[in-house]
C-alpha positions as CSV (number, residue, x, y, z in Angstrom):
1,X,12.2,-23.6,-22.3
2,X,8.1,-24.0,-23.0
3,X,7.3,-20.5,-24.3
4,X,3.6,-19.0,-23.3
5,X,3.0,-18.7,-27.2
6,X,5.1,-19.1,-30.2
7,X,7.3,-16.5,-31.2
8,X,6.4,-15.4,-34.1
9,X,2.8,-14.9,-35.6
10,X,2.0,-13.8,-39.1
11,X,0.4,-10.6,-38.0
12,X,3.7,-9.8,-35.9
13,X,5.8,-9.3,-38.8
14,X,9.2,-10.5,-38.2
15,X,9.8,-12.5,-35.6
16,X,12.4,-11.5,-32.6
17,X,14.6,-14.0,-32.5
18,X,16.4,-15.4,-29.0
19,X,19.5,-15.7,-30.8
20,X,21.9,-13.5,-28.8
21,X,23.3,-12.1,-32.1
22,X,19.9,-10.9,-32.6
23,X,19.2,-7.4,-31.6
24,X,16.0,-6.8,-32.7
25,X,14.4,-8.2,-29.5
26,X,16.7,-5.5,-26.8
27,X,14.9,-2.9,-29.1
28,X,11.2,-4.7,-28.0
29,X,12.8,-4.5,-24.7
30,X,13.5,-0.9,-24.8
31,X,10.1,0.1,-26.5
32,X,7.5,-2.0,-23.5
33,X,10.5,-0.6,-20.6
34,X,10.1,3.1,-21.9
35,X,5.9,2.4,-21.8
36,X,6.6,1.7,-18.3
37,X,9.2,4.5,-17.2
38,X,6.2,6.6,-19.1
39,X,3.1,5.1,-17.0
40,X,5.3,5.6,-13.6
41,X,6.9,9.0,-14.5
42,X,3.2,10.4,-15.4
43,X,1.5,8.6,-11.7
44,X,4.3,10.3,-9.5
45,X,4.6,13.2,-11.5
46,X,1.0,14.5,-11.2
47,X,0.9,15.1,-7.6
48,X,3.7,17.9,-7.5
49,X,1.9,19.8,-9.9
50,X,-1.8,19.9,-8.1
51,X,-1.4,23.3,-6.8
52,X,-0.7,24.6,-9.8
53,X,-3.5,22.3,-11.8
54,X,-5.8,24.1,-8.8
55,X,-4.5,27.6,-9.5
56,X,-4.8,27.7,-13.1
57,X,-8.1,25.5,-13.4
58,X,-9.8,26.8,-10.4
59,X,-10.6,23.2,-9.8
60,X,-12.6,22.4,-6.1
61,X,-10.5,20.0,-3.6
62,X,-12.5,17.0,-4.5
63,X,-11.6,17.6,-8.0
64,X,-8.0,17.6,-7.4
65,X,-8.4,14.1,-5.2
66,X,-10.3,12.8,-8.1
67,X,-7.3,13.8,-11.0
68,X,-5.0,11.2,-8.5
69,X,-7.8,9.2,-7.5
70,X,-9.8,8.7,-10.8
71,X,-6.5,6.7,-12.3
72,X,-5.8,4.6,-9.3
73,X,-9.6,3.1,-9.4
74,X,-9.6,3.0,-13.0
75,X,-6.2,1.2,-13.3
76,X,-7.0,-1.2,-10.6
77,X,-10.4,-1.8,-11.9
78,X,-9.2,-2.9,-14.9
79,X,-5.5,-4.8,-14.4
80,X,-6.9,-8.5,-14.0
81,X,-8.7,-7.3,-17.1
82,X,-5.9,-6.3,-19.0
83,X,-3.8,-8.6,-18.4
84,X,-6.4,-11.9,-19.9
85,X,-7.4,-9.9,-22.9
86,X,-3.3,-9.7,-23.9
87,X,-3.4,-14.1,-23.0
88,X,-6.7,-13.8,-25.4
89,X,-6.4,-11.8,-28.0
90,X,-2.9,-11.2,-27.8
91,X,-0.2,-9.2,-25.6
92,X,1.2,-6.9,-28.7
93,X,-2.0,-5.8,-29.8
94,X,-2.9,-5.0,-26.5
95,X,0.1,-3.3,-26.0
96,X,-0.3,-1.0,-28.6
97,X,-4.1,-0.7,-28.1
98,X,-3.1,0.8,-24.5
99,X,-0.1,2.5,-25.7
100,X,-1.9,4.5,-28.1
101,X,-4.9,5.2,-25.4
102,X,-2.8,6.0,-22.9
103,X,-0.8,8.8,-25.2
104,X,-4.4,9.8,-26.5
105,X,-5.8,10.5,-22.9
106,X,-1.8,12.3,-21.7
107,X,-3.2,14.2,-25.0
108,X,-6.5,15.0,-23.5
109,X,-5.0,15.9,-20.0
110,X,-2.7,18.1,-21.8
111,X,-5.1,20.3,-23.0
112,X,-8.2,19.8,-20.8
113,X,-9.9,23.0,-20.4
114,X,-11.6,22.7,-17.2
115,X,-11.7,19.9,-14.0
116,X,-14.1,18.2,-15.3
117,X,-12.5,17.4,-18.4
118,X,-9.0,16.7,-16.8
119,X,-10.4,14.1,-14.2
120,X,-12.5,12.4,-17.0
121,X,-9.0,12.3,-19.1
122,X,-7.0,11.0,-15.9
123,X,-10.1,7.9,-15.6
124,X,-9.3,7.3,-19.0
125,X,-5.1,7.0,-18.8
126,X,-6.1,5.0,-16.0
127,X,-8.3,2.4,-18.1
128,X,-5.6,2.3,-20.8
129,X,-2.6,2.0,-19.1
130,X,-4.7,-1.2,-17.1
131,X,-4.4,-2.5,-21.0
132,X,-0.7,-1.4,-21.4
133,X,1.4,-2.3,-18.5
134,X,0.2,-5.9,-17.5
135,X,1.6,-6.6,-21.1
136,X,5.1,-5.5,-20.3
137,X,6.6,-8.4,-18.8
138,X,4.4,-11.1,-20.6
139,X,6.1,-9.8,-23.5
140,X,9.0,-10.7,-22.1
141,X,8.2,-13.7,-21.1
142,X,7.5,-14.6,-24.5
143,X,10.4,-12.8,-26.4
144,X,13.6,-14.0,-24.2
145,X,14.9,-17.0,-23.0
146,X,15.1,-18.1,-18.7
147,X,18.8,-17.5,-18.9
148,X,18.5,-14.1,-20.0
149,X,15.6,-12.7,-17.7
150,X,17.9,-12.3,-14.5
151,X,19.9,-9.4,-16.7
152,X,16.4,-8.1,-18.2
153,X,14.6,-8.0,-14.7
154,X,16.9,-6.4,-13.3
155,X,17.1,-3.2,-15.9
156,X,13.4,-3.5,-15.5
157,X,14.2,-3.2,-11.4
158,X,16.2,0.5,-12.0
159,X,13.6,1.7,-14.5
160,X,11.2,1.2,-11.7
161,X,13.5,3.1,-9.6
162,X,14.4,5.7,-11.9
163,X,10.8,6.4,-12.8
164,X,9.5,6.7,-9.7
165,X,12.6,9.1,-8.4
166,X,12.5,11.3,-11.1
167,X,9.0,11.4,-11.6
168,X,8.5,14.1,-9.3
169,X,11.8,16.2,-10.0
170,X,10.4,15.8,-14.1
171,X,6.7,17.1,-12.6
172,X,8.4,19.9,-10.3
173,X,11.1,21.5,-13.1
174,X,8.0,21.6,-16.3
175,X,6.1,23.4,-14.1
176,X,8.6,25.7,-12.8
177,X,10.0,26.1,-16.3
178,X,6.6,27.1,-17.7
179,X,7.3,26.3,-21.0
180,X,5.6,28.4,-23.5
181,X,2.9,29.6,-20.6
182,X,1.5,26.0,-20.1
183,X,2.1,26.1,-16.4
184,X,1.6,22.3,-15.6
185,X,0.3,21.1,-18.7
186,X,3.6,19.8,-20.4
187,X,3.7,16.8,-17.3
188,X,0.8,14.9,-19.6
189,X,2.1,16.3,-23.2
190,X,5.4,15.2,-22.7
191,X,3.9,12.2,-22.8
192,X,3.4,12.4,-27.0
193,X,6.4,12.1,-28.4
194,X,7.2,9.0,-26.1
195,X,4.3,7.3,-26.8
196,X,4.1,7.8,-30.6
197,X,7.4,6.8,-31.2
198,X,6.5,3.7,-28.6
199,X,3.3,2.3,-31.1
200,X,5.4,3.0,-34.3
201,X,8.5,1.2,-32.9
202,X,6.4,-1.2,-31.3
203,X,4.1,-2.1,-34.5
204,X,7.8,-3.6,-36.0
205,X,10.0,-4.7,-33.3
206,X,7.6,-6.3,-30.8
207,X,6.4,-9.8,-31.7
208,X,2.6,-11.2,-31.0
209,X,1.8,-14.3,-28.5
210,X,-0.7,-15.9,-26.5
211,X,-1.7,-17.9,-23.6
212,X,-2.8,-21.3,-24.9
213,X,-5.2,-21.8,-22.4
214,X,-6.1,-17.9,-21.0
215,X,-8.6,-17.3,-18.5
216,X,-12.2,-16.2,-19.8
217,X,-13.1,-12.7,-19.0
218,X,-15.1,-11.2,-16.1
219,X,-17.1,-8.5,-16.9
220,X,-19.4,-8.1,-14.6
221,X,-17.0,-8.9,-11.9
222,X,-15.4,-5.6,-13.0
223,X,-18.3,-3.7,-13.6
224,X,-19.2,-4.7,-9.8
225,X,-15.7,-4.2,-8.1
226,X,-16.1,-0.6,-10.0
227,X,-19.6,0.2,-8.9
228,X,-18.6,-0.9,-5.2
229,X,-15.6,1.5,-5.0
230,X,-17.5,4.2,-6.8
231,X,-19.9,4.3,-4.5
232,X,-18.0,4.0,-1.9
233,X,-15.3,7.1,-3.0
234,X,-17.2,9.5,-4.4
235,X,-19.4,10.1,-1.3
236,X,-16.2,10.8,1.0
237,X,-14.7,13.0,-2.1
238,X,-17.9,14.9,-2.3
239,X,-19.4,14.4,0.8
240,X,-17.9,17.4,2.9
241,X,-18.6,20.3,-0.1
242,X,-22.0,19.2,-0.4
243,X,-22.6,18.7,3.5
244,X,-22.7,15.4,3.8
245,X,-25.8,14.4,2.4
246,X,-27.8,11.4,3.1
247,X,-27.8,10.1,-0.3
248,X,-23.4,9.7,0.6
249,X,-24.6,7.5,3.9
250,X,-26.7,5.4,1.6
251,X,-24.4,5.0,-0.9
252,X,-21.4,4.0,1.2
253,X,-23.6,1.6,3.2
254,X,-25.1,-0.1,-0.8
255,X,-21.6,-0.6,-1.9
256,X,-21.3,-3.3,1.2
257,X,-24.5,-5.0,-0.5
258,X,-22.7,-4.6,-3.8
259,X,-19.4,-6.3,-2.2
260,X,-21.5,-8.9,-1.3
261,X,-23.3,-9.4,-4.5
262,X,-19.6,-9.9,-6.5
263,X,-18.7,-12.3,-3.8
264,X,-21.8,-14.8,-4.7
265,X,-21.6,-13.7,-8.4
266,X,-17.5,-14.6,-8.4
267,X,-18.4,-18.1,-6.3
268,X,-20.9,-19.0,-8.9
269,X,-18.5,-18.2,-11.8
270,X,-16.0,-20.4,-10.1
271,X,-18.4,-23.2,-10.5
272,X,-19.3,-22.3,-14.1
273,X,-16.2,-21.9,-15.9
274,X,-13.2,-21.8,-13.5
275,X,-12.4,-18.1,-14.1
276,X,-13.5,-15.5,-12.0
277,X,-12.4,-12.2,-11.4
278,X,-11.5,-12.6,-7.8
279,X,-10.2,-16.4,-6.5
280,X,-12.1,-17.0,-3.6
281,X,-10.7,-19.8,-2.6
282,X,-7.6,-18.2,-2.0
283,X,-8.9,-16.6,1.3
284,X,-8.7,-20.0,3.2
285,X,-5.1,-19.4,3.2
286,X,-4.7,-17.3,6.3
287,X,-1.2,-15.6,5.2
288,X,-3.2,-14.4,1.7
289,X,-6.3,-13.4,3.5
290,X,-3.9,-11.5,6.0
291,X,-1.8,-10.4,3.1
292,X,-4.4,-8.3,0.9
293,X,-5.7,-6.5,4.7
294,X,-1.7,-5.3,4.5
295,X,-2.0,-4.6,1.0
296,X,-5.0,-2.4,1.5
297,X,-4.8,-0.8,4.7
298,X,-1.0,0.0,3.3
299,X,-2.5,1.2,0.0
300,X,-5.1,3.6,2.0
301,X,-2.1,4.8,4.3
302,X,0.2,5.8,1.2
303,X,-2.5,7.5,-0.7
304,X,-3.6,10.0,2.7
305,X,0.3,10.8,2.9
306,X,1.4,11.5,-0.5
307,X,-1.6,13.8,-1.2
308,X,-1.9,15.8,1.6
309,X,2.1,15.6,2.0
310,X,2.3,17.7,-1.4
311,X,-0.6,19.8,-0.5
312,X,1.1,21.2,3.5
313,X,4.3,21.6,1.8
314,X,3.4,23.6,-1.3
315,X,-0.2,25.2,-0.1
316,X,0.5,25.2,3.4
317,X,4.1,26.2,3.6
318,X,4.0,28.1,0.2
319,X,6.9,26.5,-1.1
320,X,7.4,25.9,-5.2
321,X,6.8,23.2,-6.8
322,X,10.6,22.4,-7.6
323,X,11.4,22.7,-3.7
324,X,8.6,20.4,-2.8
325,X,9.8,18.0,-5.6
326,X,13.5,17.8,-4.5
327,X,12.7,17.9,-0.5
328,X,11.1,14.3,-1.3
329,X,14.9,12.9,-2.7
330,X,16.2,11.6,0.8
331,X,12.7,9.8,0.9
332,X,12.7,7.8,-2.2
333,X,16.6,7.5,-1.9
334,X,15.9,5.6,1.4
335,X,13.0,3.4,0.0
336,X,15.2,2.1,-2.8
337,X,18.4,1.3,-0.6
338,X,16.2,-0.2,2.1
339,X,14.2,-2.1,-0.5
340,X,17.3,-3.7,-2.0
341,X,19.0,-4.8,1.7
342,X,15.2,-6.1,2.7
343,X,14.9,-8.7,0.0
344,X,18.4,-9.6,-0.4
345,X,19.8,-9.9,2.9
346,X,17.2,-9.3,5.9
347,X,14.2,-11.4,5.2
348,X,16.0,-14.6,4.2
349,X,17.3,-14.0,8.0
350,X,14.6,-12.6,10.0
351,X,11.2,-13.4,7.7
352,X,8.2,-11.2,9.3
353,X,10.1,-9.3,11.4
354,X,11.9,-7.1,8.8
355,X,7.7,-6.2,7.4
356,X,6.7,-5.2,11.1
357,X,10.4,-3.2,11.5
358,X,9.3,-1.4,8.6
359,X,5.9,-0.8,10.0
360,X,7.3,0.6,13.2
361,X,10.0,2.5,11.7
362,X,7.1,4.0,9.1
363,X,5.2,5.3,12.4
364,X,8.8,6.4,13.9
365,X,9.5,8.7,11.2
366,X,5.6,9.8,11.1
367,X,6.0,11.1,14.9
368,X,9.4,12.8,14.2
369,X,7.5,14.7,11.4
370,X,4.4,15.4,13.6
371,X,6.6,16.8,16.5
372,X,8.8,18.3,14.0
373,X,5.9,20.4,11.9
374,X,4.7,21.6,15.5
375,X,8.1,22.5,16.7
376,X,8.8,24.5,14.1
377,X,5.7,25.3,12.1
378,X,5.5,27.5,9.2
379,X,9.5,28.0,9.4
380,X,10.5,24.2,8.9
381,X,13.1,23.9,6.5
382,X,13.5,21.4,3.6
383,X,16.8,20.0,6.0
384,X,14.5,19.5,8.9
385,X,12.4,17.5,7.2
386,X,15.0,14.7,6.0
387,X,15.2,12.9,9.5
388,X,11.5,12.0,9.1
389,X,11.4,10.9,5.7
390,X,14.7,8.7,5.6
391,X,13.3,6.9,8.7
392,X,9.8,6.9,6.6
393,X,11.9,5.3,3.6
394,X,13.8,3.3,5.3
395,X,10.7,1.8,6.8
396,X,8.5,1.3,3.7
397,X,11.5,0.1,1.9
398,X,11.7,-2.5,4.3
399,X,8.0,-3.9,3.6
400,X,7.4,-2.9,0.0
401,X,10.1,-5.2,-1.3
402,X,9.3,-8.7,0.3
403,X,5.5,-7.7,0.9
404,X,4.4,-9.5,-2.3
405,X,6.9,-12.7,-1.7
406,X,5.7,-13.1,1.8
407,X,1.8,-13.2,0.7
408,X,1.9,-15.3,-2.1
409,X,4.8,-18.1,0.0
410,X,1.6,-20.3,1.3
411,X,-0.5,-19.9,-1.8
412,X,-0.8,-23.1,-4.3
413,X,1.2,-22.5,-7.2
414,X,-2.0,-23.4,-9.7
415,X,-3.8,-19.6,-8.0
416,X,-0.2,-17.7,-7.7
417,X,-0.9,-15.9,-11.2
418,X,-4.4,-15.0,-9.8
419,X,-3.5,-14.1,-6.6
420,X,-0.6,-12.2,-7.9
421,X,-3.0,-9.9,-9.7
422,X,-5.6,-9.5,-6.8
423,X,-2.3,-8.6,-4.5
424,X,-2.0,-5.6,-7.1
425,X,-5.3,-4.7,-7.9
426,X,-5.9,-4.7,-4.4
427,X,-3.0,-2.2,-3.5
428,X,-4.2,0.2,-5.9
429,X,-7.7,-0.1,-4.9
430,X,-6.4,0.8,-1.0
431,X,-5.2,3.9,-2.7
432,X,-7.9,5.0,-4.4
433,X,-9.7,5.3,-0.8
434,X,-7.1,6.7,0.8
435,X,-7.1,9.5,-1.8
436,X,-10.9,9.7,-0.8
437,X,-10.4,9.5,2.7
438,X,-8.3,12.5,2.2
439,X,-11.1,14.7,2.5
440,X,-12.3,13.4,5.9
441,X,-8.8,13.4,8.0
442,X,-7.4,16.8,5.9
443,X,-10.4,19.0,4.4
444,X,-12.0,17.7,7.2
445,X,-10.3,19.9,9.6
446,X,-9.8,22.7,7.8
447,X,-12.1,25.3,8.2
448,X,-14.3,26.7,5.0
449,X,-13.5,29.8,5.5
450,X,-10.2,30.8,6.2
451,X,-8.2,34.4,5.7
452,X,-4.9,34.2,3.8
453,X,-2.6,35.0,7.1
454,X,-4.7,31.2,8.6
455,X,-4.5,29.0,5.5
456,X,-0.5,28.2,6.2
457,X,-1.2,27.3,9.8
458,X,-4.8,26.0,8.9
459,X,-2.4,23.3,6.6
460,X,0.0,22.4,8.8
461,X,-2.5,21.6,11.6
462,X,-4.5,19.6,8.7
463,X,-1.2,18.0,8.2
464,X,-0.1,16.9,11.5
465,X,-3.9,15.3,11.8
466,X,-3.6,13.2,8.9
467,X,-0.5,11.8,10.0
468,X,-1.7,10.4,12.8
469,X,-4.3,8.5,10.8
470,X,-1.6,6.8,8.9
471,X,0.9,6.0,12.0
472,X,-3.0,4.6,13.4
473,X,-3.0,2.6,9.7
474,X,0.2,1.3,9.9
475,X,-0.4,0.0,13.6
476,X,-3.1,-1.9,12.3
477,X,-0.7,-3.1,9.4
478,X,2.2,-4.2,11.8
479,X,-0.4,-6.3,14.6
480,X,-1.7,-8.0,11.1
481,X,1.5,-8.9,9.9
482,X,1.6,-11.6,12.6
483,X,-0.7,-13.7,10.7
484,X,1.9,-13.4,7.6
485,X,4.5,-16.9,7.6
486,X,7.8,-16.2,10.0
487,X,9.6,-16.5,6.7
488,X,8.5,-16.7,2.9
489,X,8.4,-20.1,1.5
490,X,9.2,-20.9,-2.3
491,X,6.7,-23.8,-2.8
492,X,4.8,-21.9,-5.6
493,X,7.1,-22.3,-8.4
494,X,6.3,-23.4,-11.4
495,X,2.1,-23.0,-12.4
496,X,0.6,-24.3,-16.2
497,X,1.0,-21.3,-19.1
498,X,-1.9,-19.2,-17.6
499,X,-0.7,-18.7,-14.3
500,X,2.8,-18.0,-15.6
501,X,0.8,-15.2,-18.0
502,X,-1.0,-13.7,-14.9
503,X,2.0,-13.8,-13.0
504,X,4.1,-12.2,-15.2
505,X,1.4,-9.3,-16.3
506,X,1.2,-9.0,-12.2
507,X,4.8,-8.5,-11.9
508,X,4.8,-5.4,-14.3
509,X,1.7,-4.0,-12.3
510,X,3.4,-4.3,-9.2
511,X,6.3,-2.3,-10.1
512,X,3.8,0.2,-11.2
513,X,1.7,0.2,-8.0
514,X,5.1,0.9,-6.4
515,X,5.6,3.9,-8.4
516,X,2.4,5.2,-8.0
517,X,2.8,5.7,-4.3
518,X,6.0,8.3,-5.5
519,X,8.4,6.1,-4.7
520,X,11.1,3.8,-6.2
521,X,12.1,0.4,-5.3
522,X,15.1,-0.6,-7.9
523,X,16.2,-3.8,-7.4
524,X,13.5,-4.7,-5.7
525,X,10.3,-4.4,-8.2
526,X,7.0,-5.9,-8.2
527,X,9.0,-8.4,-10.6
528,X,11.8,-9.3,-8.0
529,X,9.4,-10.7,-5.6
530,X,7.0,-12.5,-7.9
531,X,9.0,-13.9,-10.7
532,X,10.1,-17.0,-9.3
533,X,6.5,-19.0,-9.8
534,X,5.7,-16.5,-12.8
535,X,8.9,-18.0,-14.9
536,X,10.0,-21.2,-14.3
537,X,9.5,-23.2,-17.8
C-alpha cells in the first residue's frame, strides 16, 4: 500500500502503528469518529430546539433561519478549504485546530446572550468544523492499511447513522429536561466535555501526515463563493421584515455578476497553477453538470422541509419539543433501511431508476402529508403523520445513498477528489438557500399580525404551502435525473495522492451533509459511495 504521507512525523509523537497488535491507532479511530458523531449530533440537534432558542432569546424569524443557515454557508464555504490545508500543513494539526474551534464556538453558543451573538457563534462552528471534519477520513487513510478500511468504514457508516437519529431525540430530551434552567442551552455545551477530551486524546494518539503533492489554496475563490451566497441569502432572510427593500433586489441580482466573476477568476487559476477552487472542466461531463443541479435543488428542498417541518409541528401545533423529536423516528428509520437496500441491491439492478423512484416516492409522501394536515388540521396526531414520512424516508433513502456514486461514475478519475468536494460543498450550499427561501414560501404566507387562537391554523396553512414548493423541487430533481448514466460506472478508481486526499476529506463531508439534513444513512455514508476512487493504493 502507497500511504498519502508517512506515518509517523517528529511532531506526531509516537507513531500509530498498522500492526494489528497495535491498539493505539482504534483509539485515533475512536477520537476523529466521536469529532464526527459530535459535528452531526450538534447540526440535527439544533433545529428541535428553535422554539425554545426563540422563546427564551426573543430572537426575530430571520434570526432563527440564520442560527441553521449561518453553519450550512459557513461549513460549505469552507470544506474544499479545509480539506487542502490538512494535505498542506497537515491533517492532525488541522484536526485539532478545528476541534478546539469548534468546542470554543459550542462554548460561545452555550452561553450567547442574545441572537446576535448566537448566530455569529453558529457562523463560527460552521467555519471550524469546515477545518475538522474533511480530516476525519484522511486520517484514516493515512493511519490504517486497505485491508482494514472495509471494517473501519463501515463503523464510520452507523456513526453516521446513529448521529443523525439521535441527534434530534439528544436536542428534544436537554431541552425538556431543562437542566439547571438552561432551557436549550446544554444542546451546544454538551459539546465541552467531548471536545476537550477529543484535542487532549487526539494531541497523543493521532499521528501527523501529508499530501506530497496537495493542491495550492484558493482564497479568493472562497471569499467569492461566500460573497455570492451572502448576497444572495441575506436578502430573502431579511427581505420580508424589512419590506423588501430595493437594496435586497440589487443584491440578489450583483451576486449573479459575482458568480460570474469566480467563474473567469477559477478559469484563469486553472491556467496559472492547476488548482482552483471550483474544476471547471468538470461541467463538460453532462452526468456531473446534471449531478450538482440534483445536488442543489435537493439541498434547497431538504433545508425548506426540515425548518419549517420543526416550526408547524412545535409552533403551529404546540407540541414539545420531545414529541416533535420522537415523531421524526419512523422518518430517519426509513432513510437508513432504504439507504442500505439502494446501494446494495437496487441500483446495481435498475441504475437511475431507483434516484427518480425516490424522487417520486419523496413527492408521494409530501401529498399524503399535505392532504393529511388539511384533513385533520390542528388535531393530527403524531400516528397520522408516520404514513407520510416513511414514504418521505423511504424515498430520500433511495437517492441519498447512490446520489454521489452516480455523479462522479463519468468523471476522470485525475478530478474525482475535486469533484467529490464540489458534490458536497454544493449540497450544503443548496441548503443554506433553502433555509433562506424559508422566509418567502413559509413567513411569506403568514400574516404579521396574527391573534393567538390564528397562529396554529396560520402554521399549518404555512406548512401545507411550503410543501408544495418541495414536491415542485423534487419534480424538477426527478425530470434532471435523466441526464444522470442508466447505471454508475466504476472507471474512476484509482487518482495520484492528491485526489485520493480530496476524496477521502469528501467522503467524511458527505456523511456530514447527510446528517445535517436530520437524517441518517448507516451503511450508506458519504464514504460508501465515494471510497472506491478515494482508496485504491
Amino acid at each position: 500500500m502507497t500511504s498519502s504521507a508517512p506515518l509517523s512525523s517528529p511532531a506526531s509523537g509516537p507513531a500509530v502503528s498498522s500492526d494489528p497488535s497495535d491498539r493505539r491507532r482504534w483509539f485515533a479511530l475512536a477520537i476523529v469518529m466521536t469529532a464526527a458523531f459530535m459535528d452531526l449530533v450538534d447540526v440535527t440537534i439544533v433545529n428541535i430546539a428553535i422554539p425554545s432558542i426563540q422563546e427564551d432569546t426573543g430572537a426575530t424569524f430571520s434570526s432563527i433561519q440564520w442560527i441553521t443557515a449561518g453553519y450550512a454557508l459557513a461549513f460549505a464555504a469552507g470544506l474544499i478549504t479545509g480539506g487542502r490545508l490538512g494535505d498542506i500543513y497537515g491533517r492532525k494539526r488541522l484536526f485539532l485546530i478545528g476541534i478546539g474551534g469548534f468546542t470554543l464556538a459550542s462554548a460561545l453558543c452555550g452561553f450567547a446572550v442574545n441572537p446576535e451573538m448566537l448566530v455569529a457563534s453558529r457562523i463560527l462552528q460552521g467555519g471550524t468544523a469546515a477545518l475538522m471534519v474533511p480530516q476525519v477520513l484522511s486520517i484514516v487513510h493515512a493511519t490504517f492499511p486497505a485491508h482494514e478500511r472495509g471494517k473501519v468504514f463501515g463503523l464510520f457508516g452507523a456513526i453516521v447513522g446513529l448521529g443523525a437519529v439521535s441527534g434530534p431525540l439528544l436536542g428534544a430530551l436537554l431541552t425538556e429536561w431543562n437542566i439547571a434552567g438552561l432551557e436549550w442551552r446544554p444542546i451546544f455545551l454538551i459539546n465541552l466535555p467531548v471536545g476537550i477530551a477529543g484535542l487532549l486524546l487526539g494531541r497523543r494518539f493521532i499521528t501527523e501526515s501529508k499530501a506530497p503533492k496537495a493542491l495550492r489554496l484558493d482564497l479568493i475563490g472562497v471569499v467569492l463563493v461566500t460573497l455570492g451566497m451572502l448576497m444572495l441569502i441575506y436578502p430573502l432572510t431579511r427581505g420580508r421584515e424589512l419590506g423588501w427593500p430595493v437594496w435586497g433586489y440589487v443584491s440578489m441580482g450583483g451576486s449573479l455578476l459575482v458568480f460570474l466573476a469566480l467563474v473567469v477568476f477559477e478559469r484563469s487559476k486553472a491556467r496559472k497553477d492547476g488548482s482552483p477552487l471550483v474544476e471547471l472542466s468538470l461541467f463538460r461531463v453532462k452526468s456531473f453538470a446534471a449531478g450538482i443541479a440534483v445536488q442543489l435543488t435537493f439541498g434547497i428542498g431538504l433545508g425548506i422541509f426540515f425548518l419549517v417541518w420543526t416550526l408547524y409541528m412545535q409552533m403551529g401545533l404546540g407540541w414539545s419539543a420531545l414529541r416533535a423529536g420522537t415523531t421524526g423516528v419512523p422518518f430517519s428509520i426509513a432513510v437508513s433501511v432504504a439507504a442500505g437496500i439502494s446501494v446494495q441491491k437496487l441500483v446495481p439492478r435498475f441504475g437511475r431508476k431507483v434516484l427518480q423512484a425516490g424522487a417520486a416516492l419523496m413527492v408521494a409522501g409530501l401529498l399524503i402529508y399535505i392532504w393529511e394536515s388539511d384533513r385533520y388540521g390542528m388535531g393530527i396526531t403524531s400516528w397520522q403523520m408516520i404514513l407520510p414520512l416513511v414514504v418521505m424516508g423511504t424515498g430520500m433513502g433511495l437517492i441519498v445513498a447512490p446520489l454521489t456514486d452516480m455523479v462522479l461514475s463519468e468523471v476522470p478519475k485525475e478530478h474525482s477528489g475535486s469533484a467529490s468536494g464540489l458534490i458536497n460543498t454544493v449540497q450544503q450550499m443548496g441548503n443554506a438557500l433553502g433555509l433562506g427561501l424559508v422566509a418567502v414560501v413559509f413567513f411569506g404566507s403568514i400574516d404579521d399580525r396574527l391573534a393567538p387562537p390564528q397562529v396554529g391554523p396560520a402554521f399549518a396553512e404555512a406548512f401545507q404551502h411550503s410543501l408544495w414548493w418541495v414536491a415542485g423541487v423534487l419534480a424538477v430533481i426527478f425530470l434532471v435525473m435523466f441526464a444522470l448514466p442508466a447505471r454508475p460506472q466504476r472507471q474512476v478508481e484509482g487518482g495520484d495522492e492528491t485526489g485520493d486526499a480530496d476524496t477521502s476529506a469528501a467522503a467524511g463531508v458527505g456523511a456530514a451533509g447527510v446528517g445535517a439534513a436530520g437524517v441518517g444513512v448507516a451503511g450508506a455514508s458519504g464514504s460508501d459511495v465515494v471510497k472506491e476512487p478515494a482508496l485504491t493504493s
